[in-house]
VEXLOMI-257282 format. One record per residue: x, y, z of N, C-alpha, C in turn; residue in three letters. Coordinates in steps of 0.02 Angstrom, whole numbers, plus 50000, padded with zeros to 5 digits. Each point is the difference from the previous one (the first is absolute). Layout:
BEGIN
XYZXYZXYZala/...
% end
This chain:
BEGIN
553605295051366500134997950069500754999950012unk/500405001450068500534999749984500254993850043unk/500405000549952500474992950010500404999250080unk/499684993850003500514999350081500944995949978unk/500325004250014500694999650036500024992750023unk/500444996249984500174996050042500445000050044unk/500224997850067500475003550032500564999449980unk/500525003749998500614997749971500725003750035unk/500415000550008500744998450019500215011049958unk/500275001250024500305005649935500164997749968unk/499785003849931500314997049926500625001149992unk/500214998049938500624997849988500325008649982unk/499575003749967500295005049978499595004650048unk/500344998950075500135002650061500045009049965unk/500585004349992500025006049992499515001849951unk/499824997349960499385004149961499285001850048unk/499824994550037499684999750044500035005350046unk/500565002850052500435002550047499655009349970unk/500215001049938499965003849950499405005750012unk/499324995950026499355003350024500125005050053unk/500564998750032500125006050063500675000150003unk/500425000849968500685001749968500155007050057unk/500565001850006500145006550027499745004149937unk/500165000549971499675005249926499395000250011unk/499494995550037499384998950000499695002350054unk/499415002850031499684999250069499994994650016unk/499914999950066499774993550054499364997749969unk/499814995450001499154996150025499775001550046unk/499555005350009499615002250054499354997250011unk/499804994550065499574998250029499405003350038unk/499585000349959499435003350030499674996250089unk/500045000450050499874996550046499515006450053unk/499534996850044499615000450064500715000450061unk/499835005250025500305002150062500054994250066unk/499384996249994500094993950061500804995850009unk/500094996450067500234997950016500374993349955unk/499304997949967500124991949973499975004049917unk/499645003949982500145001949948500935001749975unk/500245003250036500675003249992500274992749996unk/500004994150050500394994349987499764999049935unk/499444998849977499884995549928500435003549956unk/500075008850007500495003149935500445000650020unk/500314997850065500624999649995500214991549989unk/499574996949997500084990349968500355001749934unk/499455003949956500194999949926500465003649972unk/500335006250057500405003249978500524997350024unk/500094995450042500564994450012500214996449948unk/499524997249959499914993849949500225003249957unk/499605007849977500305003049917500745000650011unk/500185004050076500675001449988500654994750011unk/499594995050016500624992849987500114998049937unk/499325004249936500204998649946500305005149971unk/500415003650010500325004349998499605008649966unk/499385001350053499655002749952500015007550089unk/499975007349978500025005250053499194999349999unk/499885001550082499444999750008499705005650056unk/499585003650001499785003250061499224999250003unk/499995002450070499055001750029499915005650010unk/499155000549998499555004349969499635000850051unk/500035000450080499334997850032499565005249989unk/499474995750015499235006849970499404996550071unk/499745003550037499354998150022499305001749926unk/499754994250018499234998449987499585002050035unk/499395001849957499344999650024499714993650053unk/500454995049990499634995050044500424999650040unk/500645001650027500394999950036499515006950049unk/499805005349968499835007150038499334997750024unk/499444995749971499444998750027499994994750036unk/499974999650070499834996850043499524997650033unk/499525005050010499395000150028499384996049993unk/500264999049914499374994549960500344993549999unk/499404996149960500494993649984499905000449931unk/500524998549948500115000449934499464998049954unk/499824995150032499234998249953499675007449964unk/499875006250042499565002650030500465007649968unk/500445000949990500555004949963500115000449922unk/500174992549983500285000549943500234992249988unk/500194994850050500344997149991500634999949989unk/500504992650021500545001249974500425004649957unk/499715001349955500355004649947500365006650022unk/499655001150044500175006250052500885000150018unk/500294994650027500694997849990500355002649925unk/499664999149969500564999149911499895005249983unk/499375006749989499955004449952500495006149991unk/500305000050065500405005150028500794998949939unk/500034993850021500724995749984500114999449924unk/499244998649971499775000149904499895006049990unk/499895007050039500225005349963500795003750015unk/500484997550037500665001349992500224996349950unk/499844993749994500124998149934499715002049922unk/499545004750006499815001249938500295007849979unk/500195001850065500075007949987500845000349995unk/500334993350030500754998749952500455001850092unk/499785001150056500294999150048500184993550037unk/499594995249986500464994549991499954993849933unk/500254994250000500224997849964499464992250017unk/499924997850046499674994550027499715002850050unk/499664993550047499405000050051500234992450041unk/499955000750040500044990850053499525001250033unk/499424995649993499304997550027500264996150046unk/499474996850032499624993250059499615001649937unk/500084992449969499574998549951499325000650030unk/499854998150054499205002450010499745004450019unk/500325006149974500045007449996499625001349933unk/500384994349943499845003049937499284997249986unk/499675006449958499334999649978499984995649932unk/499654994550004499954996249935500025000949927unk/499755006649991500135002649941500475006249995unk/500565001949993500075005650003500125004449964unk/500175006549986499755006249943500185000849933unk/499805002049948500574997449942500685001150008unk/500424998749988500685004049975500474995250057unk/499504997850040500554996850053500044990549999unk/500354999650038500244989349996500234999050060unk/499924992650015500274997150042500664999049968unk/500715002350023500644996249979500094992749995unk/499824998850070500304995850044499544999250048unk/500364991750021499494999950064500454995750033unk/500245000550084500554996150008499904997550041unk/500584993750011499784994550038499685002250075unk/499424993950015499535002450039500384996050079unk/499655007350048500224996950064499444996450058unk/499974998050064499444996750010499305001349985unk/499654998749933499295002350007499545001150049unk/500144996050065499324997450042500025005050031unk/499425003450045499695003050057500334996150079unk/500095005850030500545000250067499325000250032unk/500034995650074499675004050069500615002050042unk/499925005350018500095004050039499925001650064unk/500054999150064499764999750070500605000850057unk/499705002950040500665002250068499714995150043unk/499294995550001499844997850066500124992249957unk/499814998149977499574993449954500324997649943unk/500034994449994500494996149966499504999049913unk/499355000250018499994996649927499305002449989unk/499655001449954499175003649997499544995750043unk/500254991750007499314996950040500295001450063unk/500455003150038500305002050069499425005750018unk/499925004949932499735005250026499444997050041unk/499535005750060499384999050026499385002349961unk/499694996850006499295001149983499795009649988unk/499935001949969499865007949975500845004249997unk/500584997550002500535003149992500065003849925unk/500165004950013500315006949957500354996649939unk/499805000649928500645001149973499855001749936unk/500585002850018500145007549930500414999549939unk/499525003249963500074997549901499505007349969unk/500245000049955499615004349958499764995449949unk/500394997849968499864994249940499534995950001unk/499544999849955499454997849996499884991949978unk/500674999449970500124993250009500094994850043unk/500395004050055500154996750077499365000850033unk/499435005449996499544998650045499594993549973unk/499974999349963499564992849962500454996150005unk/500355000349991500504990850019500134999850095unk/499965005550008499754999650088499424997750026unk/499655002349976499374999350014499914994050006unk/500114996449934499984994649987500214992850040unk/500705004850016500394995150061499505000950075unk/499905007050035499855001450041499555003250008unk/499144999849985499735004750014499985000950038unk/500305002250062499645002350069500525006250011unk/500504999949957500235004050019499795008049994unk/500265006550002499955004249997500625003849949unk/499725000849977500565004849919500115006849985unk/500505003150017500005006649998500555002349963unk/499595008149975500855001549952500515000750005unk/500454999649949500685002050030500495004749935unk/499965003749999500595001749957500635002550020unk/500215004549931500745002850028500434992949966unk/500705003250015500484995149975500424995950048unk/500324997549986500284990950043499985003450082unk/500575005749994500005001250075499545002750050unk/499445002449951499585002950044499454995450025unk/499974993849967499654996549988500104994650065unk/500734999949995500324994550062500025004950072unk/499925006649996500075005450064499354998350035unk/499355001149961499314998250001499934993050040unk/500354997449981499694991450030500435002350074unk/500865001349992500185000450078499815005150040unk/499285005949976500005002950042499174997550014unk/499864994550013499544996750019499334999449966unk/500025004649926499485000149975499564995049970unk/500394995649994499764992249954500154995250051unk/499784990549987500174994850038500564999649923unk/499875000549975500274996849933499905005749933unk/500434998449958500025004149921500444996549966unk/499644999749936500304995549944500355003349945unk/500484998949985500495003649939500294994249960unk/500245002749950500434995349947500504998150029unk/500284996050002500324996850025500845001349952unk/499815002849937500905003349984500055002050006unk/499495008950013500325005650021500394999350075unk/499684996150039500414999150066500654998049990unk/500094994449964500404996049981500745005049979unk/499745003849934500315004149963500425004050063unk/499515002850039500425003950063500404998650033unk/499904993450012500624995950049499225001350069unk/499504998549980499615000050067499594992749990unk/500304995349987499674993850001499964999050053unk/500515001050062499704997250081499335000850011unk/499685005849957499225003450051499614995149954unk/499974994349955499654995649984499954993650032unk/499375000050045499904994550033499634993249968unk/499754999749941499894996949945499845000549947unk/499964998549961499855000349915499474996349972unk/499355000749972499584997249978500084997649935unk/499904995449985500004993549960499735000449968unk/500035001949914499585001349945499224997450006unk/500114992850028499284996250006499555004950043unk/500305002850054499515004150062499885005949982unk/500475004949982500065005649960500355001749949unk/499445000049947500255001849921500595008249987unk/500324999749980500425007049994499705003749933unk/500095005750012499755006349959500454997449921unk/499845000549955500325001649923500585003350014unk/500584997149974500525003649991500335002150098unk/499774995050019500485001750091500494997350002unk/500385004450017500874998450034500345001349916unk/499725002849949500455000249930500465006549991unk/500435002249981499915006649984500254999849923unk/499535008149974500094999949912500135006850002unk/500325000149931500495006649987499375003249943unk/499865004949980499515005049964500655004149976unk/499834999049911500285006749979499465002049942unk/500315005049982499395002149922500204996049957unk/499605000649940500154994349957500294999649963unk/500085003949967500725003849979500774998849989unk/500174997750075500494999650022500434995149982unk/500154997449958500094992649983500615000350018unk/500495003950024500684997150017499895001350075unk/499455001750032499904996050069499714993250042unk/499625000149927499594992749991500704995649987unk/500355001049961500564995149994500584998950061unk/499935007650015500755000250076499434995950039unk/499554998950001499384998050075500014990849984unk/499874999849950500134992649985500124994350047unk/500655000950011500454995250037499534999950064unk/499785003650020499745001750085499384996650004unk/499554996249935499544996949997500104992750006unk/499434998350060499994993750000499444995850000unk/500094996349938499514997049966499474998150026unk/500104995150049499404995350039499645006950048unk/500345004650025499445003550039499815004649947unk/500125001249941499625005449965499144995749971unk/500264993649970499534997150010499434998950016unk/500204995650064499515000350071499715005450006unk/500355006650007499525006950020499555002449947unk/500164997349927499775002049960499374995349985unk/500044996250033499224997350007499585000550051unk/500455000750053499605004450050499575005949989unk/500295004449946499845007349966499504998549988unk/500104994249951499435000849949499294997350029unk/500244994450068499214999550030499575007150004unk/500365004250034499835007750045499795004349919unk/500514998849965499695004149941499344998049992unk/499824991549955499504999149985499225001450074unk/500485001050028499325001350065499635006450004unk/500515003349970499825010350004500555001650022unk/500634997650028500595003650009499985004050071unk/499425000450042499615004850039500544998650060unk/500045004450046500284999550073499495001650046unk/499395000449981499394997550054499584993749978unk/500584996650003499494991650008500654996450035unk/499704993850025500674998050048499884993249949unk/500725001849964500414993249959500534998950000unk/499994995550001500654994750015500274995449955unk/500575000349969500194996549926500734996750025unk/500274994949998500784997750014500114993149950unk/500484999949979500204996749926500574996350026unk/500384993049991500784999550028500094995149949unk/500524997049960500104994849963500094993550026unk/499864997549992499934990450005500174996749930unk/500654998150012500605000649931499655002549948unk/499614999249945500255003149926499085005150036unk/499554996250034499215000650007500305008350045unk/499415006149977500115004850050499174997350052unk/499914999950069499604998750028499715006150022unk/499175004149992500055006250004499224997850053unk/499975003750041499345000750050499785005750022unk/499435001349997499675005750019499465000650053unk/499845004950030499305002050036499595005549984unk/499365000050019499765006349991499535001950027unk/499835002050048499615004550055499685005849986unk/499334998150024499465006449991500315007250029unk/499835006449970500455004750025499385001850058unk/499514998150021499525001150037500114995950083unk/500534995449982500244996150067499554993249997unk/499405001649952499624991650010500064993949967unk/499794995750003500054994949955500614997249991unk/499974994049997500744996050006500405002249934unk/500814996450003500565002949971499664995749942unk/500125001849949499854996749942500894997449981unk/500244992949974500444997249987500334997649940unk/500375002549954500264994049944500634999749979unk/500354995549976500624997849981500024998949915unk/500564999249987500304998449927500424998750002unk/500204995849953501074998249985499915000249954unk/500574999649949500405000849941500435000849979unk/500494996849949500615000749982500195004549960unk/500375007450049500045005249970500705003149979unk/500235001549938500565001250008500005005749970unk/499575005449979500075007950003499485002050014unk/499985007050013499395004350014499334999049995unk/500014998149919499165000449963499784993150045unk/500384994050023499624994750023500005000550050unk/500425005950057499764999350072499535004749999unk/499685005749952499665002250025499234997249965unk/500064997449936499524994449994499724996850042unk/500324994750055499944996850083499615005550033unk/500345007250015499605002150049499315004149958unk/499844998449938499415002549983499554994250002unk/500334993749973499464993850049499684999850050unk/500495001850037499984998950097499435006450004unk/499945004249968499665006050043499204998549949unk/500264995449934499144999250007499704992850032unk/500354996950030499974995250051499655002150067unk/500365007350014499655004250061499265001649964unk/499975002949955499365002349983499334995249998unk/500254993549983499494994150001499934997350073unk/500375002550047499914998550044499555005950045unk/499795004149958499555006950050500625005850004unk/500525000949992500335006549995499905004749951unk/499855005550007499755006449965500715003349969unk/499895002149944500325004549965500045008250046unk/500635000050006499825009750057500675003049966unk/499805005549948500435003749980500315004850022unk/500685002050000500435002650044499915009250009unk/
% end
């Protein structure tokens, strides 16, 4: 298993470090998605490497899930669709790393590859979204709103059945064009990618872990290299931060122990309560019926093997409660 990084400061022997992308050396080339919010996340980390005195460039590449629109991911491939593109520039030696939306990444992923890093996390919670209406109980009775995520339609539902739920894909901007060109009352997004943009104005509220549970690994982002790589695992280090690798990493492991699947609507969010990590989950029939099935765990976790211990509790907590195993 690999060892989590604690966060730390540049080391002392600064130029050895520096050394990984030396002028004698290539740059660190970032494998990244062509989107809008994607390019900020690699240009976050290529900010961060190169304050540690390290050359850095991007790689943009469109995805398969960036190119398929039409479906909803469940129904394609799932998530993974984002990363495969990005894990074969990295295997074929065109780039060097990968920067996810941790809830991009597929729970298990292929041999040869790792999570670096996983860095500090930005608002987890789910945004509403609206040009007319201040808050989801504002909406009217059968109002529009648009999600693909199968998680948000069950924690909607939940809040509101009466409403009406329709898809939505595409990326941030097309997504916010859609609502102002009258197509939705409302549409729900993460609430960092907005953030990340400098488009927090278009969030008219934020749902409250208690009302809506957040996806595994939301608002995180993690660095992927091969495994191999150990003097990127070491330059990546510093950029890890502890408490959200954690947290997400028990989030993971609910979704792992569940089937890992992106057609079931689950919901995993973890936050520390001093030394205790506090981890909660949902889990919704992928059929739309039957109530959310519910469970929690805490524990005092201070590496990997025990946060993801927690979220293998928690997900057979779901199972005694009527949640099905649905493999990915």
């Amino acid at each position: 298993m690999l060892a989590l990084p604690s966060p730390a400061n540049p080391p002392e022997d600064y130029e050895q470090v520096t050394t990984l992308s030396s002028p004698a050396r290539p740059p660190i080339v970032i494998a990244t998605r062509e989107s809008r919010l994607a390019l900020w996340q690699a240009g976050h980390v290529q900010t961060l490497l190169e304050q540690r005195g390290h050359r850095v460039t991007l790689l943009g590449m469109t995805t398969l899930g960036d190119q398929t629109l039409d479906r909803s991911l469940s129904k394609v491939g799932g998530k993974g669709l984002f990363v495969k593109e990005l894990e074969a520039a990295l295997e074929d030696g065109r780039a060097d790393i990968a920067v996810h939306s941790l809830k991009d990444v597929p729970m298990d992923l292929p041999e040869g590859f790792v999570l670096a890093c996983v860095l500090e996390r930005e608002d987890p919670r789910d945004a509403f979204v609206s040009s007319r209406h201040a808050a989801l109980a504002d909406l009217p009775q059968g109002a529009v709103v648009g999600t693909s995520s199968l998680r948000r339609i069950a924690l909607l539902r939940a809040l509101r059945p009466d409403l009406r739920i329709e898809p939505l894909r595409g990326n941030l901007d097309t997504r916010l064009r859609k609502l102002d060109e009258g197509q939705f009352d409302a549409i729900v997004l993460a609430a960092a990618g907005l953030k990340r943009l400098g488009l927090g104005a278009r969030i008219r509220g934020v749902f409250e872990p208690v009302d809506m549970l957040p996806a595994a690994g939301q608002g995180a982002l993690a660095i992927e290299v091969r495994a191999g790589r150990q003097d990127l695992i070491e330059a990546l280090a510093p950029l890890a931060h502890q408490a959200t690798w954690l947290a997400t990493a028990a989030e993971r492991a609910v979704s792992r122990a569940m089937g890992g699947s992106c057609s079931m609507p689950l919901a995993a969010f973890a936050r520390f309560d001093g030394e205790y990590l506090q981890l909660g989950a949902a889990w919704g029939d992928p059929d739309g019926t039957g109530p959310l099935v519910k469970a929690r765990g805490a524990a005092a976790c201070a590496d990997l093997a025990a946060a993801q211990a927690l979220g293998e509790q928690v997900a057979a907590k779901l199972r005694e409660g009527g949640a099905r195993y649905l493999p990915g």
